[in-house]
LUMTORBA-653898 format. One record per residue (C-alpha): y, x, z; residue in three letters. Coordinates in Angstrom, 3 decimals, always signed. Layout:
N
SITE        py        px        pz  res
SITE         Y         X         Z  ALA
...
END
This chain:
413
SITE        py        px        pz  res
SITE   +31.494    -9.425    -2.431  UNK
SITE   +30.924    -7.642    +0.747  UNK
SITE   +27.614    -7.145    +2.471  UNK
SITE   +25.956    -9.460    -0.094  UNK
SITE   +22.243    -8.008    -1.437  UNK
SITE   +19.929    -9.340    -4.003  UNK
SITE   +16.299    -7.882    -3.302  UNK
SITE   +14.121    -8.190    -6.336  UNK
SITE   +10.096    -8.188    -5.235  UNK
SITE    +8.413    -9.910    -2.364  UNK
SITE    +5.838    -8.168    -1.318  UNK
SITE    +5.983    -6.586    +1.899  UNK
SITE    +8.498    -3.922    +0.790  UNK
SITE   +10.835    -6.231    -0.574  UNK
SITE   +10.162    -8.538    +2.540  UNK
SITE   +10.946    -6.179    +4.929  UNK
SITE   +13.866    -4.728    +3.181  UNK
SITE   +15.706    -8.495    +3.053  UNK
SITE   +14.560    -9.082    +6.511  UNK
SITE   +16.231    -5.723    +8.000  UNK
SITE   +19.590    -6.494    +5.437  UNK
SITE   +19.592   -10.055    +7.094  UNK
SITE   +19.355    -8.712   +10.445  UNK
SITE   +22.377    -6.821    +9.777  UNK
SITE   +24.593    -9.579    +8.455  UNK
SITE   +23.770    -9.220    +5.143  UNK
SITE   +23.779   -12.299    +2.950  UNK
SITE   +20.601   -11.585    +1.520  UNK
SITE   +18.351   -13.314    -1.717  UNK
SITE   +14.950   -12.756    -2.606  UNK
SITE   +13.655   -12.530    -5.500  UNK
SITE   +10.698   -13.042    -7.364  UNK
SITE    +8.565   -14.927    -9.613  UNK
SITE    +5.676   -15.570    -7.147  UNK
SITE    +5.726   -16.739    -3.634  UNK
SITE    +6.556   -13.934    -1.067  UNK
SITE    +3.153   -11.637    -0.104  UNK
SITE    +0.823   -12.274    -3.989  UNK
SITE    +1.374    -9.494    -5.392  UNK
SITE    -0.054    -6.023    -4.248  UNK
SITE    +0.470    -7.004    -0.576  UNK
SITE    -1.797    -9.538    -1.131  UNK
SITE    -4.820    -7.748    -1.591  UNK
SITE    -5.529    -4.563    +0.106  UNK
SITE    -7.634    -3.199    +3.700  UNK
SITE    -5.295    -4.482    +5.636  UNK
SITE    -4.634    -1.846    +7.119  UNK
SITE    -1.209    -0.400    +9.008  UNK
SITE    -2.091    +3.354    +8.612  UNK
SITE    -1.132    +5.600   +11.505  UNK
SITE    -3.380    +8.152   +10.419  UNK
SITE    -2.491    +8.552    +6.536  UNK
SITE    -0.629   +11.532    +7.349  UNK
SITE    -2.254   +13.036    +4.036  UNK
SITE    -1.472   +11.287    +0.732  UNK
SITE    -4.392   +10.742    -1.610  UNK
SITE    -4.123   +14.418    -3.841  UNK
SITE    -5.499   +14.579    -7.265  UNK
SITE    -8.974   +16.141    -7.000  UNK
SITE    -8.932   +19.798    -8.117  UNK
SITE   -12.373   +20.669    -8.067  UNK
SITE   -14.381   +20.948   -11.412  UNK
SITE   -17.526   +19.121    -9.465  UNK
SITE   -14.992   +16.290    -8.483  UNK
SITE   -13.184   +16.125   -11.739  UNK
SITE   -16.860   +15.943   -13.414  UNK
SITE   -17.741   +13.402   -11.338  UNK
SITE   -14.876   +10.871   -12.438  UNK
SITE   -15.273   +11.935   -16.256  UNK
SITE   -18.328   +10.518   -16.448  UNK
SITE   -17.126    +6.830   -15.659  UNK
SITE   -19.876    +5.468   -13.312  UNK
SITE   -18.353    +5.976   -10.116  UNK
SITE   -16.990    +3.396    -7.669  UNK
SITE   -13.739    +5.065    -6.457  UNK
SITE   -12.403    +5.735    -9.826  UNK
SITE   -13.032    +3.993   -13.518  UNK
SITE   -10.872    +4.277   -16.480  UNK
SITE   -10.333    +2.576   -19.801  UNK
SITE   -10.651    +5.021   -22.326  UNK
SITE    -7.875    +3.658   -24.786  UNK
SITE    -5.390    +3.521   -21.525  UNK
SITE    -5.803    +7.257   -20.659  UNK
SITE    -3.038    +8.372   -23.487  UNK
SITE    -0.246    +6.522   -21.370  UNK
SITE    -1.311    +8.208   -18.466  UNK
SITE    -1.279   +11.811   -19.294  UNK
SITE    +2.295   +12.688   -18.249  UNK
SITE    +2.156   +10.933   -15.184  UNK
SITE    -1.381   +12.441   -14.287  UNK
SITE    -0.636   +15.989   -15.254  UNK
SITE    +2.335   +15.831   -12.625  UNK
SITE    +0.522   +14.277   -10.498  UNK
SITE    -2.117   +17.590   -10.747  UNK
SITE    +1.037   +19.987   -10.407  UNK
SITE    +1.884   +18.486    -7.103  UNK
SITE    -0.945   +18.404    -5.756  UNK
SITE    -1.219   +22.088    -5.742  UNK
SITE    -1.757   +23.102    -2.212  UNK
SITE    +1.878   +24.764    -1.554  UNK
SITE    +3.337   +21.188    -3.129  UNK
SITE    +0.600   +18.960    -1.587  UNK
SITE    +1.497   +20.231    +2.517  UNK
SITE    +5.222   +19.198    +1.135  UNK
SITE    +4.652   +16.031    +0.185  UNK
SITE    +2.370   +15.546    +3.352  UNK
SITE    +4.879   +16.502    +5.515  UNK
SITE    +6.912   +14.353    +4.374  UNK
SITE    +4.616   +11.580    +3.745  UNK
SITE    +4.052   +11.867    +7.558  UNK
SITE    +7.735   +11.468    +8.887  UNK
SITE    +7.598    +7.957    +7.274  UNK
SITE    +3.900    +7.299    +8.554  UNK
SITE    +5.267    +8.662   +11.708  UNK
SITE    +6.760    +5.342   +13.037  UNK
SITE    +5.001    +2.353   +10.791  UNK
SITE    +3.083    +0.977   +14.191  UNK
SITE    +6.475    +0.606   +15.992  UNK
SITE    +8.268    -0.828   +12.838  UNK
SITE    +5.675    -3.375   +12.603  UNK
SITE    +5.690    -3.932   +15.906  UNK
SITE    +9.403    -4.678   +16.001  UNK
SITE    +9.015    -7.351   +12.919  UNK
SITE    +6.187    -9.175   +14.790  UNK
SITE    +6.372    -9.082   +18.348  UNK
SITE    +7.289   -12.632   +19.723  UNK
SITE    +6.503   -14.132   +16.564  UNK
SITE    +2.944   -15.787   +15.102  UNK
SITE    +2.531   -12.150   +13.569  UNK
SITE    +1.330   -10.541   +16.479  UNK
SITE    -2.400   -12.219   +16.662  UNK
SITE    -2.684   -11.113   +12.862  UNK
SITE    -2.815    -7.044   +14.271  UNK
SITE    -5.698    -5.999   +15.968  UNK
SITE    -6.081    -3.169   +17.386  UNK
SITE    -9.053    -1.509   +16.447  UNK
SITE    -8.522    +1.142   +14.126  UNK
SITE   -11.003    +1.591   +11.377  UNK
SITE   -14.025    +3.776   +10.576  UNK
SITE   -14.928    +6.717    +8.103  UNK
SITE   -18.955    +6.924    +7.612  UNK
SITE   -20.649    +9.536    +6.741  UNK
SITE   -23.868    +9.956    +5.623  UNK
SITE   -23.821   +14.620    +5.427  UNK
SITE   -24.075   +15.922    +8.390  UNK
SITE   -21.851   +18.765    +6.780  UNK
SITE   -19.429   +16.514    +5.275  UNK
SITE   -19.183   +14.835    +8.440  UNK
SITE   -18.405   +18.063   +10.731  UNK
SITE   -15.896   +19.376    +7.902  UNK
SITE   -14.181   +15.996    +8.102  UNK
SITE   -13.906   +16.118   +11.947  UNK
SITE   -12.118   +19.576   +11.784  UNK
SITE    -9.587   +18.402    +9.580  UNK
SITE    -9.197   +15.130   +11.577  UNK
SITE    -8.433   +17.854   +14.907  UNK
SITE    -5.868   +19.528   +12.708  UNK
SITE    -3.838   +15.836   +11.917  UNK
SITE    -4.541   +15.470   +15.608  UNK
SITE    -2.834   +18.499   +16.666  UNK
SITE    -0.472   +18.268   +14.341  UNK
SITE    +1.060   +15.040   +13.600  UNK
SITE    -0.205   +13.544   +16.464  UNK
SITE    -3.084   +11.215   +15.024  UNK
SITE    -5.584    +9.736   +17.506  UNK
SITE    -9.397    +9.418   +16.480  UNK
SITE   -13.246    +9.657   +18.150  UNK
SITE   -16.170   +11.384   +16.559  UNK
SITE   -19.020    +9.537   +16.372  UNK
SITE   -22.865   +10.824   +15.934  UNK
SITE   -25.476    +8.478   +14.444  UNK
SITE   -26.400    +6.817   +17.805  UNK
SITE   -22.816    +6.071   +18.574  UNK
SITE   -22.124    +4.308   +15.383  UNK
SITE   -24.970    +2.346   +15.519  UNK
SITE   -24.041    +1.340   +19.060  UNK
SITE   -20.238    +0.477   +17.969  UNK
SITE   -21.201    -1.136   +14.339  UNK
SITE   -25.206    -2.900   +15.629  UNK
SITE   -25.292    -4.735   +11.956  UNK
SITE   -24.990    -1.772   +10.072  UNK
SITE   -28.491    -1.864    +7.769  UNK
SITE   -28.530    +2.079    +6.752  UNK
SITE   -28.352    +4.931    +9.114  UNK
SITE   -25.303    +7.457    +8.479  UNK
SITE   -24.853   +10.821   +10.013  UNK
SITE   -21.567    +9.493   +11.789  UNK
SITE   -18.395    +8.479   +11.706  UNK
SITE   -14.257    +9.154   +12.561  UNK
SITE   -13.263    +6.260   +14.168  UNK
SITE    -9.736    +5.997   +13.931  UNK
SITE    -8.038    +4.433   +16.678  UNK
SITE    -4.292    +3.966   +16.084  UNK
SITE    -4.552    +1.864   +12.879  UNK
SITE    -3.613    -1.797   +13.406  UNK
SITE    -6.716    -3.880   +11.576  UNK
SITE    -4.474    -7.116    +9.797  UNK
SITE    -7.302   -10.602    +9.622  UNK
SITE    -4.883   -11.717    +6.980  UNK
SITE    -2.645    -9.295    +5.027  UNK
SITE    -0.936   -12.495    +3.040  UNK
SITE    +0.435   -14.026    +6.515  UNK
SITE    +1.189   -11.213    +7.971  UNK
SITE    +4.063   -10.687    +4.763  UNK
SITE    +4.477   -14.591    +4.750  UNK
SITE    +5.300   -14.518    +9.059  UNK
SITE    +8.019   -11.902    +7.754  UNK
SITE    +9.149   -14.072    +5.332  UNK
SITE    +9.462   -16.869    +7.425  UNK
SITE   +11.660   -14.780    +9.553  UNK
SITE   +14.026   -14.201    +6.773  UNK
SITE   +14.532   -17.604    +5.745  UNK
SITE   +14.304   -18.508    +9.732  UNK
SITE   +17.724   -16.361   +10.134  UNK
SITE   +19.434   -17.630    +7.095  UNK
SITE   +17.994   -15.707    +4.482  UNK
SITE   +17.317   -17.231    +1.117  UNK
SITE   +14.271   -17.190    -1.318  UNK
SITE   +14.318   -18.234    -5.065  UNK
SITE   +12.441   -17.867    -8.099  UNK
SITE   +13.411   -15.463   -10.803  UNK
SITE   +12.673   -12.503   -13.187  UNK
SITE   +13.787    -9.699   -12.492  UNK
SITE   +14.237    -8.676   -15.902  UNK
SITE   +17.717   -11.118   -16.100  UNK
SITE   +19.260    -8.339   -13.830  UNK
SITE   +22.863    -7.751   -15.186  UNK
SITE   +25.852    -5.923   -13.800  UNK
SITE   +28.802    -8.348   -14.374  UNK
SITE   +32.476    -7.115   -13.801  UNK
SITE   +32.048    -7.269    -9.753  UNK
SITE   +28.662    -7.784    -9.043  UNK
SITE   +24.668    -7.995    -9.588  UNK
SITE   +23.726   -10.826   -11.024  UNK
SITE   +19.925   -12.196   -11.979  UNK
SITE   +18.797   -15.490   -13.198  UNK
SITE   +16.774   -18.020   -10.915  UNK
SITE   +15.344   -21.443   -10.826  UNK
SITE   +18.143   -22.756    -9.178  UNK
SITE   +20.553   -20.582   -11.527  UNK
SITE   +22.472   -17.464   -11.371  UNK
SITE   +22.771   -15.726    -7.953  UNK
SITE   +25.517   -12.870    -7.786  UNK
SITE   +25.621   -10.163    -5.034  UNK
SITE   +27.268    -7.142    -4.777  UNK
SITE   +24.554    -4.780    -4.122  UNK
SITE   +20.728    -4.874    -5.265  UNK
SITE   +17.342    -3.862    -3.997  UNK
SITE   +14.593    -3.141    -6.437  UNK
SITE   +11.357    -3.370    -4.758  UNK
SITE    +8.791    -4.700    -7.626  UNK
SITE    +6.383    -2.223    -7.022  UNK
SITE    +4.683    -1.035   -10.423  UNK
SITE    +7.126    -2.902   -12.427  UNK
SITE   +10.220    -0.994   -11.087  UNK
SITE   +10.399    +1.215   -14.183  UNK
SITE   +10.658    -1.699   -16.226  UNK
SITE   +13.654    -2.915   -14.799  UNK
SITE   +15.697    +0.591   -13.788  UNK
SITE   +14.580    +2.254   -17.328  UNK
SITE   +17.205    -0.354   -18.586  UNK
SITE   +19.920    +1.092   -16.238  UNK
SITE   +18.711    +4.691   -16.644  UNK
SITE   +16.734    +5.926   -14.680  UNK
SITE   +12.942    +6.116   -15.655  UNK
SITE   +10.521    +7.150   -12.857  UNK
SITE    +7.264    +8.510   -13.938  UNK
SITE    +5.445    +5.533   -11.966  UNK
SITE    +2.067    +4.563   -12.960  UNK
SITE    -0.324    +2.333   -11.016  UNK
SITE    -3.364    +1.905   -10.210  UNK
SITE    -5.618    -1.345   -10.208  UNK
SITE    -7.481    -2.954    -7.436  UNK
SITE    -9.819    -5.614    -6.674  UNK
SITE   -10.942    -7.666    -3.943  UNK
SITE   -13.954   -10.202    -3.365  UNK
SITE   -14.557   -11.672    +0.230  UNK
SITE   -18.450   -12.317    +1.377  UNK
SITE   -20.213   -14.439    +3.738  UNK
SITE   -22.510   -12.854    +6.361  UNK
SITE   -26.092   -13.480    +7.042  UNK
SITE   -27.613   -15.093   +10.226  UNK
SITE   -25.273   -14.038   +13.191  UNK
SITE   -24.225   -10.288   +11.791  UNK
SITE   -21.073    -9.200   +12.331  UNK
SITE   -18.632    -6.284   +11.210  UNK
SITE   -16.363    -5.393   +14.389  UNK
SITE   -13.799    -3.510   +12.432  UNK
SITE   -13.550    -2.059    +8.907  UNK
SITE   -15.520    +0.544    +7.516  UNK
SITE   -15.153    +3.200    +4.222  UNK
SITE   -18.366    +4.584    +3.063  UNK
SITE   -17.259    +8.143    +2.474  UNK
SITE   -21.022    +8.102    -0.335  UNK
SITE   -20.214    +5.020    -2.039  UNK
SITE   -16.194    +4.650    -2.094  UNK
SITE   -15.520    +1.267    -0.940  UNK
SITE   -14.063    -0.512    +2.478  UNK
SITE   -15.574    -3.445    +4.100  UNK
SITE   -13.230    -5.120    +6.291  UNK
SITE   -13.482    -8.518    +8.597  UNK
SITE   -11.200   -10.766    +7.706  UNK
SITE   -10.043   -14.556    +8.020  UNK
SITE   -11.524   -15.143    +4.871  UNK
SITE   -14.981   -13.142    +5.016  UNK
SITE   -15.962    -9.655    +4.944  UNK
SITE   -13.408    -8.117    +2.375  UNK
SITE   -14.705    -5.743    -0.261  UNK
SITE   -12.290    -3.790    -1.639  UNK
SITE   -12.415    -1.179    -4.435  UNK
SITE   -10.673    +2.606    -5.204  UNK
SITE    -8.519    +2.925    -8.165  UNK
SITE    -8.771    +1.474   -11.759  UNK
SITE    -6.649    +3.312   -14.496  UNK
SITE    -5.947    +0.533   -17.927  UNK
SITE    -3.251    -0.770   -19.619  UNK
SITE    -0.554    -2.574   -17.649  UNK
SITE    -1.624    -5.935   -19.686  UNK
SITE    -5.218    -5.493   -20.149  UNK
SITE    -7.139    -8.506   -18.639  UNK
SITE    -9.108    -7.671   -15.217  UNK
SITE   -12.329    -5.572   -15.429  UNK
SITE   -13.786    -5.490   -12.369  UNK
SITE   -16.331    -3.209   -12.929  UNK
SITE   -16.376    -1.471    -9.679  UNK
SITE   -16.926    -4.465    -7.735  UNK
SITE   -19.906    -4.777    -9.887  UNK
SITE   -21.223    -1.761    -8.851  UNK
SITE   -19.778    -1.935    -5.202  UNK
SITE   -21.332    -5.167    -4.614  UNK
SITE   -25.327    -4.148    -4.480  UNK
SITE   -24.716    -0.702    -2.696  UNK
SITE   -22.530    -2.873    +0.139  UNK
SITE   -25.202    -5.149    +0.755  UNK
SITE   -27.896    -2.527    +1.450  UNK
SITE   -24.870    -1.224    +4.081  UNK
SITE   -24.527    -5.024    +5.811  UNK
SITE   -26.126    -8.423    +5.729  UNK
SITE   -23.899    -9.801    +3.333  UNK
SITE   -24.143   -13.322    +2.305  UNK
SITE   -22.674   -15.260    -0.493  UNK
SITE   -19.434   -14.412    -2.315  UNK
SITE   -16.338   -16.550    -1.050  UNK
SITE   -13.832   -16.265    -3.537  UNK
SITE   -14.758   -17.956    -7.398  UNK
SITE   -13.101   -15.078    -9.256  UNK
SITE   -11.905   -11.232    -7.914  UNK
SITE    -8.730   -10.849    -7.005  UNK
SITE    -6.459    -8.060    -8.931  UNK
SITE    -3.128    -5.904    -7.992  UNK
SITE    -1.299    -2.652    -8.770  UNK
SITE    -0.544    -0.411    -6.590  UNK
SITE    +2.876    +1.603    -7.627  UNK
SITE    +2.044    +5.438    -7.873  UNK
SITE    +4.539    +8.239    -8.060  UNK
SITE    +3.026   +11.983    -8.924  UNK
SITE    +4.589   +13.153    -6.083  UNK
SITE    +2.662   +11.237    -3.736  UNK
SITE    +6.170   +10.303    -2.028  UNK
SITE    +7.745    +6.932    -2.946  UNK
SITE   +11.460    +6.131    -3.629  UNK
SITE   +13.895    +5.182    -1.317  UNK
SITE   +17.244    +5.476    -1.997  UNK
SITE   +20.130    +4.768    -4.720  UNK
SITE   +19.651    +4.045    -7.978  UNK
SITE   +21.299    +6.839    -9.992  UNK
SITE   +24.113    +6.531   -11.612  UNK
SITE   +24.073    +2.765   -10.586  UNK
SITE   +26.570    +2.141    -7.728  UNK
SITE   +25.233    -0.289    -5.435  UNK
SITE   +21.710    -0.362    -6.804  UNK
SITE   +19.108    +0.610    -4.350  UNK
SITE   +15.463    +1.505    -4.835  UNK
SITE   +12.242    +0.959    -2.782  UNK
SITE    +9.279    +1.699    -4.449  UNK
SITE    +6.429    +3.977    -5.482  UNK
SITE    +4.408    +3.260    -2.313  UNK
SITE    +0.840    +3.968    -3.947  UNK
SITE    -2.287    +2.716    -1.327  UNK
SITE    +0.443    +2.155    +1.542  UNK
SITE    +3.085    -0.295    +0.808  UNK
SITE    +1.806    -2.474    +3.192  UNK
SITE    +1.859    +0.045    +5.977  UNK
SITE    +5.375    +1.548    +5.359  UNK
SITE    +6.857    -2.135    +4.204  UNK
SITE    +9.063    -1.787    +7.836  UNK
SITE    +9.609    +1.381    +7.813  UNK
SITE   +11.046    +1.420    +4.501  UNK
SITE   +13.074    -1.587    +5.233  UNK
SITE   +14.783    +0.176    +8.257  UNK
SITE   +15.624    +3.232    +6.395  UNK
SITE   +17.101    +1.357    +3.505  UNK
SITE   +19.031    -0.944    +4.993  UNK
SITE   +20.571    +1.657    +7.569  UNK
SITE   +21.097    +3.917    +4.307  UNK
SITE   +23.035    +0.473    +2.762  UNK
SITE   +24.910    -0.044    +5.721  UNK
SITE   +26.443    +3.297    +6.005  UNK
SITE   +24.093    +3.908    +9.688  UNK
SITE   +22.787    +6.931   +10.464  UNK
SITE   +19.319    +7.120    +8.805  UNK
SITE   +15.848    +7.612   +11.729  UNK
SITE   +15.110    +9.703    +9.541  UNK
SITE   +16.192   +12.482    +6.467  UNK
SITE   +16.040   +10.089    +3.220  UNK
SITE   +16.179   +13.599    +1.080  UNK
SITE   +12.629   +13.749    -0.101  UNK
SITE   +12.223    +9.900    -1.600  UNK
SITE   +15.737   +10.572    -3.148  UNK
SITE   +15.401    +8.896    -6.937  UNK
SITE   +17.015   +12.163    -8.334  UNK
SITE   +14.331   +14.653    -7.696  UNK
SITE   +12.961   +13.310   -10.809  UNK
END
């Protein structure tokens, strides 16, 4: 079964990875048991992140570490009963983020960040994706002086080095660019590369369309029917069994419970995230979005209201949503902007996929010939969705890869 691929997940990873496959002449199914774009791709800044250069590292200061223990924060909460099944993964996730280990994983994390503006690009231009990027970047507040002037330096060093773009603002020149701003903060790093999406959910959905659009096909199914039969993948669907000789396994957080059974067990973990959208008072608008570096949370404009999204939640994979941090994001963003009335009846929940490396994998399954992996993304699956597409499917069709594959390689763990 030549150049046949099922791709299992349909979020913007698994999108983009059927979509490049297709494009190549693959006969290509996707798979999943929602819709294309509801899981993690759903909910998120909507953000395509030219300047993440630097992967989120595990805070190694006692004052920091302090801070989370206590619980009460809005960046980070955890369940107390979940922390036992996250001590392996969190531990390794504290070795590598040892500075030596950390500048590793950033360098690499930056080859892939490198190009996601172009690989979005090349998706969306001369389709109905292109009005959903805007480019306006996004803003960093800060409300220390200090804080603010230590953050600038290090924004001049991604500058100079990986070629970042961004403008330092004082407290007059946020308050000119961002008029409906209620508090004063000491400034801001605007950055300016970052495409702003109004609708993360059709932005995956335009990609899907453009799967399906060039003969690509999309079915429901669990990905936990995957089988390798005497010449092929198989996994069930709605409409029944769908064979294939190779398969893609891009189901984010739940990729471990699929490739465990085939051998390989990543030490993936996720992290939990919410979203509420608000109304805005009078005639007050947000122009782009903004993290308040003091309080932890983005605001961003969307279709759908101003979007309120939270840090990272640590719980059982199967405990019911909690969404504690929106609780106590909700009254510290309204003293920030004139927010009105919440949009959405209930908050919306997702995982993002985590690997202790900070790096996510790309590459074969081991062990597992014609398996492929694509997960691990952490806070930028949607951002690297294209990217990781590319380099997969150039990787499955024997091309020569834009770029090393070596670090996301499943066997460095």
């Amino acid at each position: 079964m030549p150049s046949s691929a099922i791709v299992l997940g349909a979020g913007m990873v698994g999108v983009s990875a059927a979509l490049h496959l297709r494009r190549r002449g693959y006969d290509v199914v996707l798979v999943d048991r929602q819709a294309p774009g509801e899981g993690a791709s759903f909910g998120n800044g909507g953000l395509i992140q030219r300047e993440a250069v630097h992967p989120h590292p595990f805070p190694r200061t006692m004052s920091e570490l302090l801070r989370i223990a206590k619980n009460r924060s809005i960046d980070a909460v955890y369940h107390p009963l979940a922390l036992p099944g996250f001590v392996s993964p969190l531990l390794r996730y504290w070795w590598h983020s040892e500075p030596a280990r950390y500048l590793h994983a950033a360098q690499a994390h930056a080859r892939l960040i490198a190009t996601c503006l172009d690989e979005h690009l090349a998706l969306a231009r001369g389709t109905d994706a292109m009005p959903l990027l805007r480019p306006i970047g996004w803003m960093r507040l800060y409300g220390d002086p200090q804080r603010l002037d230590a953050a600038v330096a290090q924004a001049e060093a991604a500058r100079s080095e990986y070629g970042v773009n961004f403008v330092a603002l004082d407290g007059r020149g946020l308050a000119a660019a961002e008029p409906h701003l209620i508090v004063e903060r000491a400034g801001a790093i605007h950055w300016t590369d970052p495409f702003s999406v109004s609708d993360p959910h059709a932005l995956t959905l335009s990609y899907a369309r453009q799967f399906t659009a060039t003969g690509g096909s999309i079915a429901r199914g669990d990905a936990a029917t995957l089988q390798r039969t005497a010449s092929a993948w198989r996994v069930q669907t709605a409409d029944g069994p769908v064979d294939a000789a190779e398969v893609v396994i891009a189901l984010g957080a739940a990729a471990g419970e699929v490739t465990r059974r085939f051998g390989y067990v990543p030490p993936l973990f996720g992290k939990r995230g919410y979203h509420m959208h608000y109304g805005l008072r009078g005639n007050a608008m947000l122009n782009r979005p903004v993290l308040d570096t003091d309080s932890g949370f983005l605001l961003a404009p969307m279709r759908a209201g101003i979007r309120l999204t939270t840090g990272a939640e640590f719980a059982r994979i199967d405990a019911p949503p909690t969404p504690v941090q929106l609780a106590r994001a909700e009254p510290v963003a309204r003293t920030l902007l004139p927010l009105a009335d919440r949009v959405d009846a209930e908050p919306w929940m997702g995982v993002r996929p985590c690997m202790p490396d900070m790096l996510p994998v790309i590459g074969r399954l081991p062990g597992q010939p014609g398996a492929w992996c694509a997960f691990g993304h952490a806070h930028q699956g949607f951002t690297l969705g294209p990217t990781t597409g590319r380099l997969l499917a150039e990787m499955m069709t024997g091309a020569a890869p834009f770029i090393d594959p070596a670090p996301y390689r499943a066997e460095r763990f």
